[in-house]
VMD Tcl script that builds the backbone (N, CA, C; Angstrom):
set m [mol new atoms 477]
animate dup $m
set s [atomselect $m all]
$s set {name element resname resid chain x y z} {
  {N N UNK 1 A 79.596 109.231 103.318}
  {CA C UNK 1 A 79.870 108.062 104.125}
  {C C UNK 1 A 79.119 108.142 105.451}
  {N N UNK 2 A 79.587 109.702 106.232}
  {CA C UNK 2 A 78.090 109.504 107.476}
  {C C UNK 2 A 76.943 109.210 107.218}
  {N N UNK 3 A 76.667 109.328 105.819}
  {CA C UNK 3 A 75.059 109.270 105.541}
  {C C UNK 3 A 74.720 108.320 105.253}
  {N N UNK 4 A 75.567 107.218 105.003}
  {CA C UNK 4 A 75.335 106.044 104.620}
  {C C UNK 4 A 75.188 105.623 103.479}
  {N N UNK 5 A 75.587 106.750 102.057}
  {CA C UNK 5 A 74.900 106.911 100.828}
  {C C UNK 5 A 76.532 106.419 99.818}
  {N N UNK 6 A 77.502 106.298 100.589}
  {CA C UNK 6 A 78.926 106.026 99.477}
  {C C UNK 6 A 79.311 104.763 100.750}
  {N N UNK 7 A 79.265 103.656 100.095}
  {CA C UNK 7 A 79.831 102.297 100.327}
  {C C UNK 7 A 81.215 102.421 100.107}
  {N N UNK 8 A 82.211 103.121 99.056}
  {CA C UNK 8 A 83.422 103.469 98.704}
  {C C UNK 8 A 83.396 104.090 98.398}
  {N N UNK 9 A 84.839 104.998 98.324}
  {CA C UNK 9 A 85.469 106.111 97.509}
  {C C UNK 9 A 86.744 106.434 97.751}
  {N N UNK 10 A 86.787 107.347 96.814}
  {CA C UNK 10 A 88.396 107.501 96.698}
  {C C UNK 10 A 88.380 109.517 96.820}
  {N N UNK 11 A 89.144 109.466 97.390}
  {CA C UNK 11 A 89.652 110.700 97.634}
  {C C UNK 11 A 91.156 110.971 98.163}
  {N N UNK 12 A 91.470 112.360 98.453}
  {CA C UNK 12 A 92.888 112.912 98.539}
  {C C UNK 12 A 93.104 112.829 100.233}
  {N N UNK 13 A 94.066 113.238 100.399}
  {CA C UNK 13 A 95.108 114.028 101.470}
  {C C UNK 13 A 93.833 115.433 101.453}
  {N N UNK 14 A 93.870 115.442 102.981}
  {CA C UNK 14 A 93.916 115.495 104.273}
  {C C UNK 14 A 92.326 114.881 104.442}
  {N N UNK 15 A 91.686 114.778 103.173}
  {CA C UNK 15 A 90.037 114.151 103.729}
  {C C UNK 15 A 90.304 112.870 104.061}
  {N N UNK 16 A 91.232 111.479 103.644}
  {CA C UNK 16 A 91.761 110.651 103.842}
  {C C UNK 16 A 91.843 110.489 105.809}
  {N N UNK 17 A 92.721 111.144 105.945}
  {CA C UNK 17 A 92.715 111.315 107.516}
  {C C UNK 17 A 91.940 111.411 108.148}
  {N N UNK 18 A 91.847 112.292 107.802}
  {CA C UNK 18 A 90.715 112.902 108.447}
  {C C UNK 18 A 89.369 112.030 108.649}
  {N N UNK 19 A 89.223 111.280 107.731}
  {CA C UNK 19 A 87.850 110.198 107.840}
  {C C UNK 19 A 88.719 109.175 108.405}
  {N N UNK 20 A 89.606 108.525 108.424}
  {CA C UNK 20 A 89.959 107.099 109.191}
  {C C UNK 20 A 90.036 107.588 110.090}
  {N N UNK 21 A 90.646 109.339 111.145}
  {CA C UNK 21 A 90.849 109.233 112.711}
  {C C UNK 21 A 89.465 109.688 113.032}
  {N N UNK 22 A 88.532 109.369 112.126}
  {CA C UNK 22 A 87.105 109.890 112.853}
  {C C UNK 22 A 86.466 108.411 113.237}
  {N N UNK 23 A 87.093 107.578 112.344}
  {CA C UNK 23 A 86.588 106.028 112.474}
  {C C UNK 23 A 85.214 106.024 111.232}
  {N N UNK 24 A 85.159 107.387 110.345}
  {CA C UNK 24 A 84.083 106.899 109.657}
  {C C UNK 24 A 84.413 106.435 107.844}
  {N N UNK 25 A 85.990 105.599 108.258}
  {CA C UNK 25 A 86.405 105.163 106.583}
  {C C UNK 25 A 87.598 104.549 107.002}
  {N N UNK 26 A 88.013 103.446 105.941}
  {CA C UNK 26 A 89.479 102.745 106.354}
  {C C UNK 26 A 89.729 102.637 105.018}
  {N N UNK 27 A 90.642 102.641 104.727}
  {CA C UNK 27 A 91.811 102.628 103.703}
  {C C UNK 27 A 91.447 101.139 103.076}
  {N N UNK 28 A 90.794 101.073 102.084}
  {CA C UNK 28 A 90.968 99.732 101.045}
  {C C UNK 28 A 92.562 99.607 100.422}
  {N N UNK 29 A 92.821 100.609 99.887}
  {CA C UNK 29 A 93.703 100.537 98.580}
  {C C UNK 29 A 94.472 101.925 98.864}
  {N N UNK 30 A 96.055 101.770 99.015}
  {CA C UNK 30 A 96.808 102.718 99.976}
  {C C UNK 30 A 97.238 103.512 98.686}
  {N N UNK 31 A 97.132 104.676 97.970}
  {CA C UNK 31 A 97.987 105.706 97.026}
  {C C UNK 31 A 98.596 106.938 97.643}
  {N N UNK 32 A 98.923 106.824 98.730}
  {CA C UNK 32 A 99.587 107.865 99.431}
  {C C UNK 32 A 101.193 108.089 99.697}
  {N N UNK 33 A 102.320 106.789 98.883}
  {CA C UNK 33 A 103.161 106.400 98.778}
  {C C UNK 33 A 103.791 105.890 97.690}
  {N N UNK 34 A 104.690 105.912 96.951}
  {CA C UNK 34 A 105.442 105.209 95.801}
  {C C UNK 34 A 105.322 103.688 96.337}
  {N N UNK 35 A 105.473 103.556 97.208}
  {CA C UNK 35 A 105.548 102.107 98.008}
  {C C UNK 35 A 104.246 101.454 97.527}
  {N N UNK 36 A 103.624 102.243 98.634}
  {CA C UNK 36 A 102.424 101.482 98.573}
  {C C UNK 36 A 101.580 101.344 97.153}
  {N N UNK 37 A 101.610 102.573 96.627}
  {CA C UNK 37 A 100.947 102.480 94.934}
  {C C UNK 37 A 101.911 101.184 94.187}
  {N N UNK 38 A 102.959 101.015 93.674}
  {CA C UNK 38 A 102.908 100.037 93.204}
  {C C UNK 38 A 102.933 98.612 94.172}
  {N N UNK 39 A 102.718 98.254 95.090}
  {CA C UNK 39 A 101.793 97.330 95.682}
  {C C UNK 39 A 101.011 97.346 95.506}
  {N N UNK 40 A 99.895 98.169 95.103}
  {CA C UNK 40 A 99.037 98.357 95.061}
  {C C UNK 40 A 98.776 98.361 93.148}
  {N N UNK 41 A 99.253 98.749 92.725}
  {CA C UNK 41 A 98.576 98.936 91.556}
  {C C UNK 41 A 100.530 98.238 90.029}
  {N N UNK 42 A 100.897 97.342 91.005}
  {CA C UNK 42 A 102.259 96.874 90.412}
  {C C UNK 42 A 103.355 97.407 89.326}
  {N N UNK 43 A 103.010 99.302 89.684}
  {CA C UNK 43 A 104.148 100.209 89.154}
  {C C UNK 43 A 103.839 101.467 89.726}
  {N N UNK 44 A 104.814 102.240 89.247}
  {CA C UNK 44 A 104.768 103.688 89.182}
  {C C UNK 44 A 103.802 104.513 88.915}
  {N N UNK 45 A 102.763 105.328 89.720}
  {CA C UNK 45 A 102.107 106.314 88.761}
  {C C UNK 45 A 101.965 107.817 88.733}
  {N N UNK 46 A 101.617 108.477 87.853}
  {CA C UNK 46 A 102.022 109.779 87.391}
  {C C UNK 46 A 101.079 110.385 88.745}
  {N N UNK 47 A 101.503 110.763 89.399}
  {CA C UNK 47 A 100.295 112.082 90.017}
  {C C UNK 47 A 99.923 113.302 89.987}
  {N N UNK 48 A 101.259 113.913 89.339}
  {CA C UNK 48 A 101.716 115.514 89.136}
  {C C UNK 48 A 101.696 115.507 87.697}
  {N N UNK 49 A 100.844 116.190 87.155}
  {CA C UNK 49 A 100.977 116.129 85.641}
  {C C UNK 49 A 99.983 117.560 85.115}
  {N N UNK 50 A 100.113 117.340 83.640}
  {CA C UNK 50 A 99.319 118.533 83.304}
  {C C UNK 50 A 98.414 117.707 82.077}
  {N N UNK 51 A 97.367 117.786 81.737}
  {CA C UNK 51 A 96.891 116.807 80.739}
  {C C UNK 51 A 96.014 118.008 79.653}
  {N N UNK 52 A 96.921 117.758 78.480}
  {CA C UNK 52 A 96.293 118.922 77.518}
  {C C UNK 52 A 96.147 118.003 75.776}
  {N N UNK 53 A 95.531 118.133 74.951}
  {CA C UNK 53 A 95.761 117.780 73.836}
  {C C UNK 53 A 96.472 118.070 72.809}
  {N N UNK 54 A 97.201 117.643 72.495}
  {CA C UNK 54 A 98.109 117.785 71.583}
  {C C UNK 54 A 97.983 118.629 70.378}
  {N N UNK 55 A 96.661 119.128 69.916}
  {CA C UNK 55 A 97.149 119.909 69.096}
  {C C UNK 55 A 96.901 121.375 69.901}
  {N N UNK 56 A 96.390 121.515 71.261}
  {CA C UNK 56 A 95.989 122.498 72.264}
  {C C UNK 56 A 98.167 122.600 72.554}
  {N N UNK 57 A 98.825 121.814 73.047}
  {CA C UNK 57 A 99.900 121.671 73.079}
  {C C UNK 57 A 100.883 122.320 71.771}
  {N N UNK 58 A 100.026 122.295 71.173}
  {CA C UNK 58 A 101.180 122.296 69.814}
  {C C UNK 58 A 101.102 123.873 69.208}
  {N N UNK 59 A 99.789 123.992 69.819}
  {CA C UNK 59 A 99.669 125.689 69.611}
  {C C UNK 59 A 99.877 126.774 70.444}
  {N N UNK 60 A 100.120 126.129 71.699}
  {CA C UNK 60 A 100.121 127.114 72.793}
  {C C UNK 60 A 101.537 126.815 74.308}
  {N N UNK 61 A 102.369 126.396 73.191}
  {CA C UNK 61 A 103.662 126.165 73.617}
  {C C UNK 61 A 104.330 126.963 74.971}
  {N N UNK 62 A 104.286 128.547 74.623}
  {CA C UNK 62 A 104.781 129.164 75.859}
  {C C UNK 62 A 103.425 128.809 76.924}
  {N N UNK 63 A 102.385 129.135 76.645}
  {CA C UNK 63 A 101.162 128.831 77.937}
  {C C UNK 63 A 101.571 127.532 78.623}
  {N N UNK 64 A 101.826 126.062 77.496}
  {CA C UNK 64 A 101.833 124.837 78.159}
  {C C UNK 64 A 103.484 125.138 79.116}
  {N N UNK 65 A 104.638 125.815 78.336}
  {CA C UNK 65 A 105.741 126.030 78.945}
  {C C UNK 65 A 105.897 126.462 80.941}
  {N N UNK 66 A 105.143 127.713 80.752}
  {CA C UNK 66 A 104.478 128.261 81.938}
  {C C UNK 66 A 103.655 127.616 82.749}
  {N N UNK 67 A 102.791 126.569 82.396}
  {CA C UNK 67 A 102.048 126.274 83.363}
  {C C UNK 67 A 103.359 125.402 83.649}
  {N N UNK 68 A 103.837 124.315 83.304}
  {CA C UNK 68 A 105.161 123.286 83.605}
  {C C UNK 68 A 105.959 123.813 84.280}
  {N N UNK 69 A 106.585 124.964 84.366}
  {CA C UNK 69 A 107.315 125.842 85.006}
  {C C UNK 69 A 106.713 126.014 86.324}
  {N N UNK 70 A 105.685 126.320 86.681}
  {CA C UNK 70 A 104.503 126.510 87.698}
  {C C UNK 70 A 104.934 125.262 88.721}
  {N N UNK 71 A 104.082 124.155 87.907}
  {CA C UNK 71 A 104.536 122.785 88.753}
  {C C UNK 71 A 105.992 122.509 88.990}
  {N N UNK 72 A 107.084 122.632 88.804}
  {CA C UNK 72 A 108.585 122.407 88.842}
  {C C UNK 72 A 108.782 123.594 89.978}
  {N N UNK 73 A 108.460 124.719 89.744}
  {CA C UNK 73 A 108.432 125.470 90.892}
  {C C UNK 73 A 107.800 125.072 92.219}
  {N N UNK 74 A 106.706 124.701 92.369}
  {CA C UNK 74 A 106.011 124.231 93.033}
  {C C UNK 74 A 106.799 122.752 93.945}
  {N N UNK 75 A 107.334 121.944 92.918}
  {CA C UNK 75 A 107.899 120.787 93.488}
  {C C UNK 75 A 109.567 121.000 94.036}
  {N N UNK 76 A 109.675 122.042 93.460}
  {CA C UNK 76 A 110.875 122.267 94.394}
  {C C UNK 76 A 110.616 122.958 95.907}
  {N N UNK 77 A 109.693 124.141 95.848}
  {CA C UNK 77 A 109.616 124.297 96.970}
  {C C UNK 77 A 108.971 123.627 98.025}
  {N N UNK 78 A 108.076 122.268 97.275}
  {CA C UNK 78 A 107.823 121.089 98.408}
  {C C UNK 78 A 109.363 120.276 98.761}
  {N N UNK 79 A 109.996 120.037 98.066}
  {CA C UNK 79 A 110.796 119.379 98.097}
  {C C UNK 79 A 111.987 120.049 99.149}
  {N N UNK 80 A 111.976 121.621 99.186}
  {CA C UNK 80 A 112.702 121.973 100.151}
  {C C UNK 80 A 112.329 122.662 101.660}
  {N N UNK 81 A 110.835 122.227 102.090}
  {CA C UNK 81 A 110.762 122.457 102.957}
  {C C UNK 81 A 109.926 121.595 103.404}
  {N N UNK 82 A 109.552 121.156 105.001}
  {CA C UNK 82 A 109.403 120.948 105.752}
  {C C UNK 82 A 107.730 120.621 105.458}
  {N N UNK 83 A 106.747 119.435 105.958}
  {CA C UNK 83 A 105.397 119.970 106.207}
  {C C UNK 83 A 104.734 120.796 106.907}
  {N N UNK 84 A 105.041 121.033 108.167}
  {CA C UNK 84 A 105.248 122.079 109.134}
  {C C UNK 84 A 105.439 123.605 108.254}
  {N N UNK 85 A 106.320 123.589 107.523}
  {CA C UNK 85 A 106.529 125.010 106.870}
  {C C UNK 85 A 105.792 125.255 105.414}
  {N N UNK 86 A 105.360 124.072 105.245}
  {CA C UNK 86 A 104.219 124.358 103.490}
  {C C UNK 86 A 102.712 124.648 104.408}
  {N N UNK 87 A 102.518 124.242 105.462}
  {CA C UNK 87 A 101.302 123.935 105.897}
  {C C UNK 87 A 100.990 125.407 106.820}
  {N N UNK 88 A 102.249 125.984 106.814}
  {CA C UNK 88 A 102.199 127.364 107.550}
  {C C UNK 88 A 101.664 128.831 106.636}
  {N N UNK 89 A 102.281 127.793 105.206}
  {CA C UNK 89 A 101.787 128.830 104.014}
  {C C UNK 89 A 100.092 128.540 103.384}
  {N N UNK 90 A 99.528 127.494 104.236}
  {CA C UNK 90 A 98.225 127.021 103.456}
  {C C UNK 90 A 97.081 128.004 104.373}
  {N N UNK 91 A 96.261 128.175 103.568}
  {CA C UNK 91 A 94.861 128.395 104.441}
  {C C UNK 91 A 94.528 127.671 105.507}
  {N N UNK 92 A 94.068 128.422 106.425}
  {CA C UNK 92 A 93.342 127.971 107.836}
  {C C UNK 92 A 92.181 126.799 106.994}
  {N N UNK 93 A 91.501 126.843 106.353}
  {CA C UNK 93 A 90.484 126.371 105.936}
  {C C UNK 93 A 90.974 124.360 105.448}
  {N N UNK 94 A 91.845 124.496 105.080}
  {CA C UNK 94 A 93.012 123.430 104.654}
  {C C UNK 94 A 92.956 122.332 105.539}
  {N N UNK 95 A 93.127 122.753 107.041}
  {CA C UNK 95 A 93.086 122.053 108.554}
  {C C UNK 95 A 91.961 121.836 108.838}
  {N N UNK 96 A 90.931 122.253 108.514}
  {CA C UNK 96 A 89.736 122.074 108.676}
  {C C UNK 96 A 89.293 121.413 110.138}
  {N N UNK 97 A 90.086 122.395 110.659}
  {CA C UNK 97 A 89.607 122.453 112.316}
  {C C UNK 97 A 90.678 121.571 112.851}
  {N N UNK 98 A 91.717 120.838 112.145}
  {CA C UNK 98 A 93.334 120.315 112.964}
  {C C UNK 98 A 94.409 120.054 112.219}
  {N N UNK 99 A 95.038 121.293 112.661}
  {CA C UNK 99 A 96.044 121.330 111.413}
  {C C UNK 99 A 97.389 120.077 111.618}
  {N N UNK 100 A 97.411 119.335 113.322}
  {CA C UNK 100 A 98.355 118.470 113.425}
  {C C UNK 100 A 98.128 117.665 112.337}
  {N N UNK 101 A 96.747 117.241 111.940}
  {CA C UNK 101 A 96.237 116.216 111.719}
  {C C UNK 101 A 96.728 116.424 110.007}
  {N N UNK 102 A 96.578 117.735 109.534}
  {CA C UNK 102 A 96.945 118.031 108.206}
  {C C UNK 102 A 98.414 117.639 108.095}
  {N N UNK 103 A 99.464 118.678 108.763}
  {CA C UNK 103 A 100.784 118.378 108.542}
  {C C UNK 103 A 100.807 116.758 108.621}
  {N N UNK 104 A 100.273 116.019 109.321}
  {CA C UNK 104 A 100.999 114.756 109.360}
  {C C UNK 104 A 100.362 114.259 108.288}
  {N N UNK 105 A 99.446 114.209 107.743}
  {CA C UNK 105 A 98.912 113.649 106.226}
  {C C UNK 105 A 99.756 114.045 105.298}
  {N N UNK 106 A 100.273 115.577 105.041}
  {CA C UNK 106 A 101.171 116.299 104.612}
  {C C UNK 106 A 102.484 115.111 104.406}
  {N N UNK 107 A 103.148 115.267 105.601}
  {CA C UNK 107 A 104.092 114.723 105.724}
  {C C UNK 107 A 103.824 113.293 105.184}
  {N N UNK 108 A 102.866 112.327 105.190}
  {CA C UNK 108 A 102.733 111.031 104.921}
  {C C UNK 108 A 102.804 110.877 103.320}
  {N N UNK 109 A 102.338 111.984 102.760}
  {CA C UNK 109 A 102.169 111.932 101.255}
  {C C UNK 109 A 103.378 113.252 100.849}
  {N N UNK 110 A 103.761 113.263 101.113}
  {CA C UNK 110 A 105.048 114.497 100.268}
  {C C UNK 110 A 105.825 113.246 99.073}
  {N N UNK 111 A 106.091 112.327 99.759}
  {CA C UNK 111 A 107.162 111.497 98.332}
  {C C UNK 111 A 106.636 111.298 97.249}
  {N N UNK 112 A 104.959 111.277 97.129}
  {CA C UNK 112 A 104.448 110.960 96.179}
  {C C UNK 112 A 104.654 111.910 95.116}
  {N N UNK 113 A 104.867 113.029 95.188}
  {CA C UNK 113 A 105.007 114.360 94.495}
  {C C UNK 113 A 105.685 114.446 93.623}
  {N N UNK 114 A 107.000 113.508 94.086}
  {CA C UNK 114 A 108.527 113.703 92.955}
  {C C UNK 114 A 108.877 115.012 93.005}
  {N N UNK 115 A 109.976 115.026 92.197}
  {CA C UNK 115 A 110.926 116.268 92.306}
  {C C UNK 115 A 110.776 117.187 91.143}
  {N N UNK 116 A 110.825 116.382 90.308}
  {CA C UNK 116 A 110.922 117.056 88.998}
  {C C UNK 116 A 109.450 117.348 87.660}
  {N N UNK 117 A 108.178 117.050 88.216}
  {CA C UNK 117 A 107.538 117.002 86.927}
  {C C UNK 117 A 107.919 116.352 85.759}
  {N N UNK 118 A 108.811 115.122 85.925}
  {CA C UNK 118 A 108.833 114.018 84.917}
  {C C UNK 118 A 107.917 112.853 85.434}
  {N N UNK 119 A 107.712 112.373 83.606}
  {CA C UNK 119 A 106.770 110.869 84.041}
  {C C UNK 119 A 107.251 109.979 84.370}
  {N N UNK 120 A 107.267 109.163 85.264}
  {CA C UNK 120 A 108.018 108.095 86.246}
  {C C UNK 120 A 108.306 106.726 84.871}
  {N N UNK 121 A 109.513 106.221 85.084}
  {CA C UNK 121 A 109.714 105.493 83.417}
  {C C UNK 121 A 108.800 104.352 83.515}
  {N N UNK 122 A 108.182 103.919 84.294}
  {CA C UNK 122 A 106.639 103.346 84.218}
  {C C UNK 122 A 106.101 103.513 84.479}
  {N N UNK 123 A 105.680 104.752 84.460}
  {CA C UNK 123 A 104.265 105.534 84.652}
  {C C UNK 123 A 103.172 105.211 83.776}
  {N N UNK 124 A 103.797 105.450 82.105}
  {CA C UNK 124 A 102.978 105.216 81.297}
  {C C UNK 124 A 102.154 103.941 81.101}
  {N N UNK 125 A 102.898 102.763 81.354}
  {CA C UNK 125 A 102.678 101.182 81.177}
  {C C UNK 125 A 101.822 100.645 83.075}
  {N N UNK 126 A 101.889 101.841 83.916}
  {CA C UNK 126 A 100.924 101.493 84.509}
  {C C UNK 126 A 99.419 101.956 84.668}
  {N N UNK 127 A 99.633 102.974 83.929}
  {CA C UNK 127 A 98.108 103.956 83.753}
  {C C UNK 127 A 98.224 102.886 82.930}
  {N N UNK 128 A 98.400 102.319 81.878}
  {CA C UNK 128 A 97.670 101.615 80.630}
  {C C UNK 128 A 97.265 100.305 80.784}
  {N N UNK 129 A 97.419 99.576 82.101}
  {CA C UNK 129 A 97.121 98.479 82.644}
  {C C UNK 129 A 95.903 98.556 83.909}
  {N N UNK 130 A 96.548 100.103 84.389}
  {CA C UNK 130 A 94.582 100.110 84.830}
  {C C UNK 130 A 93.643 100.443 84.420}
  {N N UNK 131 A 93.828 101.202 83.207}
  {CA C UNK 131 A 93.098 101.539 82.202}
  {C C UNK 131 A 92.126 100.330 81.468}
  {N N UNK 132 A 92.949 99.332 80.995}
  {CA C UNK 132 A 92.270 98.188 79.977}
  {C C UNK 132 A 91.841 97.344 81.248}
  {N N UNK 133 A 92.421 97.361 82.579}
  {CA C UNK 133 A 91.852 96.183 83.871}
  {C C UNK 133 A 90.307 97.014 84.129}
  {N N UNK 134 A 90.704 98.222 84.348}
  {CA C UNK 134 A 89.296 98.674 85.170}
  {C C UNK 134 A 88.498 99.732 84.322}
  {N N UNK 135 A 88.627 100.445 83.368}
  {CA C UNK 135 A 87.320 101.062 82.407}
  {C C UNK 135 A 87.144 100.545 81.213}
  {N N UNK 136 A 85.579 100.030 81.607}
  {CA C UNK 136 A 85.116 99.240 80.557}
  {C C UNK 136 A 84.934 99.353 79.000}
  {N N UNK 137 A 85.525 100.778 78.540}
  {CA C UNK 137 A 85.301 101.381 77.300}
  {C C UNK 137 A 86.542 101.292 76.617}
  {N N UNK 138 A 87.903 100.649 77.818}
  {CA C UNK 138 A 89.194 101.111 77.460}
  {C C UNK 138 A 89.574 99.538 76.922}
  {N N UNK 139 A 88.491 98.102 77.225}
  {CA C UNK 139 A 89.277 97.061 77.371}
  {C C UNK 139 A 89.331 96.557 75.648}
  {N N UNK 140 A 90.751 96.220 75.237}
  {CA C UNK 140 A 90.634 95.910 73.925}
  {C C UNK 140 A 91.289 96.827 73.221}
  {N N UNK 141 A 91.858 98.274 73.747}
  {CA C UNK 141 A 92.295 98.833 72.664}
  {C C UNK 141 A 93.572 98.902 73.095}
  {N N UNK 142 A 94.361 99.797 72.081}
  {CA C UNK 142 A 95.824 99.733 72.474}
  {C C UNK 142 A 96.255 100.992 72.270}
  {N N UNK 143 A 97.411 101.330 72.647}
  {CA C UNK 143 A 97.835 102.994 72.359}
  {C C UNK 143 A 99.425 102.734 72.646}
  {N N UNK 144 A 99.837 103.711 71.824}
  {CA C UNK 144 A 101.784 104.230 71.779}
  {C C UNK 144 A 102.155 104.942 73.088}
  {N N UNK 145 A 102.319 104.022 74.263}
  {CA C UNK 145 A 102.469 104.822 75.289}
  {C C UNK 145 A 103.530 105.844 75.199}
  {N N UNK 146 A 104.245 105.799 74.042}
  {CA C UNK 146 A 105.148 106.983 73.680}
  {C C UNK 146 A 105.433 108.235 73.751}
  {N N UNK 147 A 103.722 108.192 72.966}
  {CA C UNK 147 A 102.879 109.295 72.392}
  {C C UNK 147 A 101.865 110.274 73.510}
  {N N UNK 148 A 101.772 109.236 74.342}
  {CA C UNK 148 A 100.969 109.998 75.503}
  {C C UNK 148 A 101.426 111.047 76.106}
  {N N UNK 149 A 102.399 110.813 76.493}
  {CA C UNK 149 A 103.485 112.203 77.228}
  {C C UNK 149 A 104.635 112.906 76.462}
  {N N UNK 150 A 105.108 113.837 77.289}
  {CA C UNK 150 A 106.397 114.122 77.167}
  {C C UNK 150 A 107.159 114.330 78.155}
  {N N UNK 151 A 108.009 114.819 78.604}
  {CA C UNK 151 A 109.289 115.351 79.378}
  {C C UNK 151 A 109.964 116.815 78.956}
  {N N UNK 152 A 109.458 116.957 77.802}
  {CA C UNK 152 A 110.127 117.902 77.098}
  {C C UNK 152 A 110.263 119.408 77.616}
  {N N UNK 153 A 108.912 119.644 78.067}
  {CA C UNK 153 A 108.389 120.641 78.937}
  {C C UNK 153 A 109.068 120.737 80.253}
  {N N UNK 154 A 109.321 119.640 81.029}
  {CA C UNK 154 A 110.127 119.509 82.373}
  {C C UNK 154 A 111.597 119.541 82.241}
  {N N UNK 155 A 112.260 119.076 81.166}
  {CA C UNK 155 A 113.371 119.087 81.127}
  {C C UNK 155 A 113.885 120.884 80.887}
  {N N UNK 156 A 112.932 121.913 80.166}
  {CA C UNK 156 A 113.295 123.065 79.887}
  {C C UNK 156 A 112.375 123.803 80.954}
  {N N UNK 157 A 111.725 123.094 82.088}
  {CA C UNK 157 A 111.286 124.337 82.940}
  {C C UNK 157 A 112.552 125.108 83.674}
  {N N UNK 158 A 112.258 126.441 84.019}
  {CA C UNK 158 A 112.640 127.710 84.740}
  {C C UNK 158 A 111.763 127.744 85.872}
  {N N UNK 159 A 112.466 128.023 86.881}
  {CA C UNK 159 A 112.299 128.645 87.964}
  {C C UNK 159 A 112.525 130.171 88.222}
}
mol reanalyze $m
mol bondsrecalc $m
mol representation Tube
mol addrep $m
């Protein structure tokens, strides 16, 4: 974007900030919120997920178990502390020269996370509407949003 070479883009937390308080990017399209995403995109969407194929899934059950366990761990201990105190556990490198500037991005995007590593109950039916709206390879077909996920894995993670 300083270079003049990306007209748009999309990126995460803390580069987000970090480019609008420099003045060199403004926010088209807000995904940093449950709020704002479905305003933005008129539902729920998955952000925390693990994406494996099903028969990769079907063979490697304790691995897929463990990594799920990983994330559920992970979202609890966002969920019970502070940005200030996750951001104390991150690399210096993270702040990339201001860490106020991190925690408060931190803090702006924590809800998006969810609690549990489940798929939001329209999660599925909104990935599948930006899917057939915006990639051109996707428009025309159809799929068992059923079949796409599970829960199964989240409902039996360990901590």
């Amino acid at each position: 974007m300083q270079q003049q070479k990306i007209d748009a883009g999309m990126t995460t937390e803390p580069t987000v900030s970090r480019l609008v308080s420099t003045g060199a990017a403004k926010v088209l399209i807000d995904l940093r919120t449950p709020q704002t995403t479905r305003a933005a995109l008129g539902g729920d969407y998955p952000f925390i997920g693990i994406f494996a194929r099903n028969d990769w899934v079907s063979s490697h059950k304790n691995v897929a178990q463990r990594l799920v366990n990983v994330y559920v761990k992970t979202l609890k201990y966002i969920n019970s502390h502070s940005a200030d105190e996750i951001a104390a556990k991150m690399p210096a490198d993270y702040y990339a020269g201001n860490k106020d500037l991190y925690v408060t991005a931190l803090k702006n995007q924590l809800s998006i996370f969810g609690t549990d590593c489940k798929m939001p109950q329209t999660g599925p039916q909104t990935v599948y509407d930006v899917e057939k709206n915006f990639v051109s390879n996707f428009k025309g077909k159809t799929a068992n949003l059923s079949e796409t996920y599970t829960n199964d894995f989240a409902s039996k993670a360990t901590t």
